[in-house]
C-alpha positions in Angstrom: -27.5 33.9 -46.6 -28.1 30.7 -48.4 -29.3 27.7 -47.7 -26.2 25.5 -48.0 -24.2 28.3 -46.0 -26.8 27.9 -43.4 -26.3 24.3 -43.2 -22.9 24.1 -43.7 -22.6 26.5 -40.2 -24.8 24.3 -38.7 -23.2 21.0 -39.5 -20.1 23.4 -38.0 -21.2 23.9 -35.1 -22.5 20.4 -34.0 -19.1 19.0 -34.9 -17.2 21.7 -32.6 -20.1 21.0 -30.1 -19.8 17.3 -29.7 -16.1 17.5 -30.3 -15.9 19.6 -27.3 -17.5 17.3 -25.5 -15.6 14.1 -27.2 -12.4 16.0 -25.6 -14.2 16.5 -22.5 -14.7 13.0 -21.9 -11.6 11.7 -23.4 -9.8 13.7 -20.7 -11.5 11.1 -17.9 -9.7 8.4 -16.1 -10.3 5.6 -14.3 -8.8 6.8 -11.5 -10.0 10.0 -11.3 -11.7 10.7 -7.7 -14.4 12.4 -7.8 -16.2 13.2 -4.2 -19.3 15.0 -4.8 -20.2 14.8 -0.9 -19.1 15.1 2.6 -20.1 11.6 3.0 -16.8 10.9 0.7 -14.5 12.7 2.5 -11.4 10.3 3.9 -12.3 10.0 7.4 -8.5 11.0 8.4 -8.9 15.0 7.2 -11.6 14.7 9.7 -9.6 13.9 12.4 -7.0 16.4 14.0 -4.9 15.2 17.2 -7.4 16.8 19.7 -10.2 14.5 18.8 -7.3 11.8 21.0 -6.3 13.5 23.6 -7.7 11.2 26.6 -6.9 11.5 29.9 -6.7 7.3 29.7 -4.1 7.3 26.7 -1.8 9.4 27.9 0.1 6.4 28.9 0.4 5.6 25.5 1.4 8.9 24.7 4.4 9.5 26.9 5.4 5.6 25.3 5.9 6.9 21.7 7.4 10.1 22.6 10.0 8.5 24.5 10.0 5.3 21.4 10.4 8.9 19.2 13.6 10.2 21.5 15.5 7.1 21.7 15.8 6.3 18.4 15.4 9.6 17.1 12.3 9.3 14.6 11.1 12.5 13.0 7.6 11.9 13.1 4.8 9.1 13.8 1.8 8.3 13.5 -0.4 6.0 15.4 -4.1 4.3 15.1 -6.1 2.4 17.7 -9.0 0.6 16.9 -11.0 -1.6 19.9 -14.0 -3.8 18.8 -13.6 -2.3 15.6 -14.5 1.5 17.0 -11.3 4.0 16.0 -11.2 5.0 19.5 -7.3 7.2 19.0 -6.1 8.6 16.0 -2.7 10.7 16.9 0.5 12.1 15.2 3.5 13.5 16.9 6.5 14.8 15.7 7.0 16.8 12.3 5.4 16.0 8.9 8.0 19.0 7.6 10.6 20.0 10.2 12.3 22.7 8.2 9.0 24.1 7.9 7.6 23.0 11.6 4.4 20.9 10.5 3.3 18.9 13.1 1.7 15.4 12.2 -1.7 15.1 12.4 -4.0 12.1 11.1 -4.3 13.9 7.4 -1.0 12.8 6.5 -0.1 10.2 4.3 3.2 7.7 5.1 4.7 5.4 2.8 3.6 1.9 3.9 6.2 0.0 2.6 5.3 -3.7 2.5 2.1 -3.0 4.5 1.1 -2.6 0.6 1.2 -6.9 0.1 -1.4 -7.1 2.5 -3.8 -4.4 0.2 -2.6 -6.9 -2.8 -3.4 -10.4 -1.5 -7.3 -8.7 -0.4 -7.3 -7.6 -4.0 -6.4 -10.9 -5.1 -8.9 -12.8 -2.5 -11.9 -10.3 -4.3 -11.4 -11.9 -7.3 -11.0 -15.5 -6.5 -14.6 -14.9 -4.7 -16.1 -13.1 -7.6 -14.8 -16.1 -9.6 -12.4 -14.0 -12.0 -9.5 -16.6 -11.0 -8.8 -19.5 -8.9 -6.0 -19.8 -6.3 -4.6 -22.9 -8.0 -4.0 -20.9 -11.7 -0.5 -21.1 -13.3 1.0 -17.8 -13.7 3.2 -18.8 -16.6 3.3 -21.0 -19.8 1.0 -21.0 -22.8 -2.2 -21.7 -20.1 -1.0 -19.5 -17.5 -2.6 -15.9 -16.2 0.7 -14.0 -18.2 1.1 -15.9 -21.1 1.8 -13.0 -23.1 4.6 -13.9 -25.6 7.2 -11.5 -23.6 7.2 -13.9 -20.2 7.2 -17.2 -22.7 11.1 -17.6 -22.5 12.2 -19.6 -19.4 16.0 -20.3 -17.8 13.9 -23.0 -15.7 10.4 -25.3 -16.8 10.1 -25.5 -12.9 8.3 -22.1 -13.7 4.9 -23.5 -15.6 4.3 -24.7 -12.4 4.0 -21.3 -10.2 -0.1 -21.0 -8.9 -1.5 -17.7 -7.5 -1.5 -19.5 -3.9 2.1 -20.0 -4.6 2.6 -16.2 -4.7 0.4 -14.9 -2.2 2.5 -17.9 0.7 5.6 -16.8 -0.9 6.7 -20.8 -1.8 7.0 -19.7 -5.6 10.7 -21.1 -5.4 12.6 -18.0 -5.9 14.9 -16.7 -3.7 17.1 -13.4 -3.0 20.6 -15.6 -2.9 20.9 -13.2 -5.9 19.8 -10.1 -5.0 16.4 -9.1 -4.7 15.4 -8.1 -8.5 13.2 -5.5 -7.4 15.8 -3.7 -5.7 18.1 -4.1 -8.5 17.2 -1.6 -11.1 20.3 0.1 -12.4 22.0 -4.2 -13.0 18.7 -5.2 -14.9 18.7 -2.1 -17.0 22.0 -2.6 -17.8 21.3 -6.2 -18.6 18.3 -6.2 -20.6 19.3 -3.0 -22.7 15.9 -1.2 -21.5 16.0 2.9 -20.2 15.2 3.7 -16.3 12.9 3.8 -14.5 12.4 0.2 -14.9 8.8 -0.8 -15.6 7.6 -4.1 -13.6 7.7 -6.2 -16.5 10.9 -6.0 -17.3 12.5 -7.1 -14.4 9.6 -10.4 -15.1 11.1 -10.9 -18.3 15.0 -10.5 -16.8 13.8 -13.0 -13.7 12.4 -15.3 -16.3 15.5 -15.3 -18.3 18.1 -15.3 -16.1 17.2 -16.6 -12.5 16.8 -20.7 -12.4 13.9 -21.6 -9.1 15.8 -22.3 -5.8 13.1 -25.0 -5.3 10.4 -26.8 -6.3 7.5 -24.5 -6.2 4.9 -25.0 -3.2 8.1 -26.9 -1.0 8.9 -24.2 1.4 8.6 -20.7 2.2 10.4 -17.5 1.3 9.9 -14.0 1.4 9.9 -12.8 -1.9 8.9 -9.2 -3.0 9.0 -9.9 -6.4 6.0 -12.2 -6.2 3.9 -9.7 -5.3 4.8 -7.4 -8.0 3.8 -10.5 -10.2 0.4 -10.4 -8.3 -0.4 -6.7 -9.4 0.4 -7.9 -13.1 -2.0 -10.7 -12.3 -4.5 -8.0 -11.3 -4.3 -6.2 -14.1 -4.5 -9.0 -16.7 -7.5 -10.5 -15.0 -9.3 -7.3 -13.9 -8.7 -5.8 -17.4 -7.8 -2.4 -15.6 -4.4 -1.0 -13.8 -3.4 -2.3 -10.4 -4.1 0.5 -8.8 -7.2 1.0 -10.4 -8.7 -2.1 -9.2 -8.0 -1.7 -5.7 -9.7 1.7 -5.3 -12.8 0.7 -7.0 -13.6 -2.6 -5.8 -11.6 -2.7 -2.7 -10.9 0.7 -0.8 -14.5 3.5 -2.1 -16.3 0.4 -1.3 -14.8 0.5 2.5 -15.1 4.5 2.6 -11.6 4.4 2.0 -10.5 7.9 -0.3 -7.3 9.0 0.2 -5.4 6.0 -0.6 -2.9 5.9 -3.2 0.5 4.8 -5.2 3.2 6.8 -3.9 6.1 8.4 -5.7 9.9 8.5 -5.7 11.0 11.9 -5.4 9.9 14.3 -2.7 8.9 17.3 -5.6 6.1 14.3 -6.6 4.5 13.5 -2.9 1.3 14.2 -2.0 -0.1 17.5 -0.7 -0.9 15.9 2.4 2.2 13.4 2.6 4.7 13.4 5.0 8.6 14.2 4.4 10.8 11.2 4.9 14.4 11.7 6.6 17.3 9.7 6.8 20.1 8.4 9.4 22.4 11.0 10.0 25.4 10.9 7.7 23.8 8.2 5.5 25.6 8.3 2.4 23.5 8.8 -0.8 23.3 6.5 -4.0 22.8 6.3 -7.5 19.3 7.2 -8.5 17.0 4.3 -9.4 14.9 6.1 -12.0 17.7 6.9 -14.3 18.3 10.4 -13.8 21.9 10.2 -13.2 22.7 11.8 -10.3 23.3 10.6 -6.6 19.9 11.0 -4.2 18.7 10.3 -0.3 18.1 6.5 -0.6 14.8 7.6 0.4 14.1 9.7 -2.8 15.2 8.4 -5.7 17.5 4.9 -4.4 14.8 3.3 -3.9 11.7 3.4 -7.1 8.7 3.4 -5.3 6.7 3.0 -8.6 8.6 -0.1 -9.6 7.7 -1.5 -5.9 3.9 -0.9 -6.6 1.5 -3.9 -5.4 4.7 -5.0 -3.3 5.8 -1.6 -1.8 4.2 1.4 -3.0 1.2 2.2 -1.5 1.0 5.4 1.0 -2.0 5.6 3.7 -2.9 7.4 6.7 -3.1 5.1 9.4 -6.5 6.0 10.1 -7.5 4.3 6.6 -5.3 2.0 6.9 -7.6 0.4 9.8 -10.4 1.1 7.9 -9.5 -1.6 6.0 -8.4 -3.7 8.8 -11.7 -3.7 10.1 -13.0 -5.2 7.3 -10.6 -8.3 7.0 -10.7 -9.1 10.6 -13.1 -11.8 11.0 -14.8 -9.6 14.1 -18.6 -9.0 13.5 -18.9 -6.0 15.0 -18.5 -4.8 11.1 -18.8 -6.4 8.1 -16.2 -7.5 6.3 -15.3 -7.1 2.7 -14.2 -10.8 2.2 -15.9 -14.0 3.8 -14.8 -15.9 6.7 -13.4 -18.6 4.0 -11.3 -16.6 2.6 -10.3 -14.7 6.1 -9.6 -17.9 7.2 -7.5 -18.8 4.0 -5.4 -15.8 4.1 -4.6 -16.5 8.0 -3.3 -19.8 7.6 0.7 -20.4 8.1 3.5 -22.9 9.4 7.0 -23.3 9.0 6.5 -24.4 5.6 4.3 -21.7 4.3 3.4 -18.4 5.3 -0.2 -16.0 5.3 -1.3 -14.4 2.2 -0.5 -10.6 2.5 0.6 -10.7 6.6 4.2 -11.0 7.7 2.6 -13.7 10.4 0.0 -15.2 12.5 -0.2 -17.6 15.4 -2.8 -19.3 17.0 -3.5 -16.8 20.0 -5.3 -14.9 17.2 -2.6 -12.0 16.8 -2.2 -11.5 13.0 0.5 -8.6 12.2 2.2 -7.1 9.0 5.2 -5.1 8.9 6.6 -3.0 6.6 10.0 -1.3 6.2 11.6 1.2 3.6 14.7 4.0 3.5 12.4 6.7 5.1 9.6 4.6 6.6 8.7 2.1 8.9 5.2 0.7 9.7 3.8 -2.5 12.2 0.4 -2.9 11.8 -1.5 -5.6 14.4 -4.7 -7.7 14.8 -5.2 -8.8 18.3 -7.6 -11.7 19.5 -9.0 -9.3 22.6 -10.9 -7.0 19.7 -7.4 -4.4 20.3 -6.1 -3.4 16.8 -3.5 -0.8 15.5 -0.8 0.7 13.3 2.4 2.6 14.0 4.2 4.4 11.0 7.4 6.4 11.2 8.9 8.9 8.6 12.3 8.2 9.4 15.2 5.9 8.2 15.3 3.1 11.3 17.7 1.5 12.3 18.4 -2.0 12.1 16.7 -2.1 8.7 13.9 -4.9 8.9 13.8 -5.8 12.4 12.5 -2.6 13.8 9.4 -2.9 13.9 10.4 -5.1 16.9 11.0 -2.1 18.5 7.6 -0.5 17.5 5.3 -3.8 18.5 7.9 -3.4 22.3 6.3 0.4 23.1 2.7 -0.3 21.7 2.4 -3.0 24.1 3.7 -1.3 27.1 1.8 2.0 25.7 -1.4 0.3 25.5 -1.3 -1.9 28.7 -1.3 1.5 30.6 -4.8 2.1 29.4 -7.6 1.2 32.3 -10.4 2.9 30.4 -10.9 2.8 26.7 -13.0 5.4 24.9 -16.4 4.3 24.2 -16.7 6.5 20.7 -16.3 5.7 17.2 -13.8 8.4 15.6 -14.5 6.5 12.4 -18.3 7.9 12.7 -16.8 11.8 13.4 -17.9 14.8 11.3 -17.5 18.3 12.4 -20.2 20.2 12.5 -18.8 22.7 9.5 -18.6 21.3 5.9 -15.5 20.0 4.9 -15.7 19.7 1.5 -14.1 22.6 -0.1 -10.9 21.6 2.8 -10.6 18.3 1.1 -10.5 19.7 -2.5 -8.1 21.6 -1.2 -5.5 19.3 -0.6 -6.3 16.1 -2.9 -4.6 15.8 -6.2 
């Protein structure tokens, strides 16, 4: 053989080498989890509903079982933490009734607008890292998204929209129009763009077509799409997706693993995530996403995707007091933001609300609800160290105001309890490995 052959075979062979390995790494994401230890496995598959079964909480029990039959709720869920221990993590009910999966702490729920709270802790870990201040414009030429797309305005009241302004909900927009991000098939239809509709283009129909309601800063309204403006304003600062960002720097930092952006059709959901069910005889729509055809409200009339940093996340309620924990000022526990900005996020009046909770008061109870076709979720901070979440799978009625109903039997639920469990479920491994049970089940 000759020499060149020889050298031309060689030169082959390190160009299909490191090309394999080129393609190998091009493959990788950002978001891809890897968990190379038990120490990374999401402390809800550790849990089952045994672990919770106290003689004490039974009270509690028999309170959601009966909250279950009235209003006839598929499945629940249910998380109590006390001086920052996870003393009860429980589900009852069916994850899958056709099926006959019964709920246990594993399984992932839609959060609904439990998900602004994630988002306005995202957007606090950059104002303390110094990547953006709470008094930045959003829009105009100096503005966070001053990409040429958001630079045409129906009002100039806009330039003058700050990050703070979002996260209180006094951005000046209101829903006397509809609420945009519930609105997908209209803005499609207006701005000539295909479904599912991506988040900026209902910015760019909102910026075009809606004039403020008020001067930004004046008062306070609830306003989802300001929060989907906040997961744009993550991305363009963080140089990363939304989701991306929150993982990394917020959630793995908190031991938090099996947290993520959920999806709009039941084929899509998550190995471990709950079925969602309806009202009976609830009348189905026109699909969000563009596929044509009528769906459950709950998959497909609603785009959980376009929701995102608004709507979209899905948690266990075990993780989702994992990050409690670390944004309730308590110091049993470190938390993942300072007491400044604790402190900032807490603040509300009549005039303006707290960053990422639905409210506070001054007795120190701090709460966030969250309600979608399918869901329904009240998660609560109280002064006395006593904090918990309670998520449904089912359509509830009255919409909005149920987690009225929810907050009503965890109070009478938990004031039967005379002795409180003195372990930390957060802290719980089984003495078997549970590693190759997670791989299992993650996607």
């Amino acid at each position: 053989m000759s020499f060149i052959r020889v050298l031309r075979i060689t030169l082959l062979f390190i160009l299909v080498f490191f090309g394999e390995i080129a393609i190998s790494f091009s493959d990788k994401t950002t978001t891809e989890k890897v968990l190379p230890s038990e120490e990374k496995i999401p402390v809800s598959l550790r849990l089952t509903n045994n672990l919770s079964a106290y003689e004490s909480m039974q009270g509690l029990d028999k309170q959601i079982e009966s909250f279950m039959k009235k209003w006839n709720i598929v499945g629940a869920s249910v998380a109590v933490v006390k001086d920052e221990r996870l003393i009860y993590s429980k589900g009852f009910g069916y994850a899958d009734k056709e099926n006959e999966i019964k709920i246990e702490p594993k399984h992932l729920f839609r959060i609904a607008s439990v998900s602004k709270l994630i988002t306005a802790v995202a957007i606090m870990k950059l104002v303390e890292d110094g990547k953006i201040n709470l008094s930045d414009t959003i829009f105009g030429e100096n503005g966070i998204l001053c990409e040429k797309e958001f630079l045409e305005f129906k009002d100039e009241r806009i330039k003058g929209i700050t990050v703070k302004n979002l996260l209180n909900h006094t951005s000046g927009w209101t829903n006397k129009k509809g609420d945009p991000m519930f609105q997908n098939l209209a803005i499609a239809k207006k701005m000539d763009v295909e479904l599912p509709l991506k988040t900026e283009a209902i910015v760019k129909y909102v910026l075009q077509n809606r004039k403020l309601d008020y001067l930004p800063g004046k008062k306070s309204v609830y306003s989802n799409f300001s929060y989907a403006l906040l997961g744009l304003v993550i991305e363009k600062v963080s140089e990363t997706t939304y989701e991306d960002y929150v993982v990394t720097k917020v959630l793995n930092p908190l031991g938090i693993y099996d947290m993520h952006m959920g999806k709009s059709f039941e084929k899509d959901r998550f190995e471990n995530e709950v079925k969602y069910f309806g009202l009976k005889g609830e009348r189905k729509v026109l699909s969000s996403l563009g596929t044509g055809e009528r769906v459950p409200k709950y998959y497909g009339g609603n785009s959980i995707e376009t929701l995102g940093s608004a709507g979209g996340w899905v948690a266990t309620p075990t993780e989702l007091m994992k990050l409690l924990v670390a944004i309730d000022g308590f110091d049993f526990r470190e938390d993942i933001l300072s007491k400044e900005s604790i402190d900032e996020m807490t603040k509300s009046s009549r005039q303006k609300r707290p960053f990422g909770w639905t409210g506070t008061d001054k007795n120190g109870f701090w709460w966030r609800t969250g309600t979608l076709s399918g869901t329904s979720a009240l998660l609560k901070r109280e002064q006395n160290g006593l904090s918990w979440v309670l998520i449904i799978n089912t359509t509830p009625k009255y919409g909005a105001r149920f987690p009225v109903q929810i907050n009503k039997t965890m109070i009478k639920g938990l004031a039967t309890v005379d002795d409180w469990p003195t372990y930390d479920l957060f802290d719980y491994y089984e003495p078997k490995s549970l590693h190759d049970k997670w791989l299992s089940i993650k996607k």
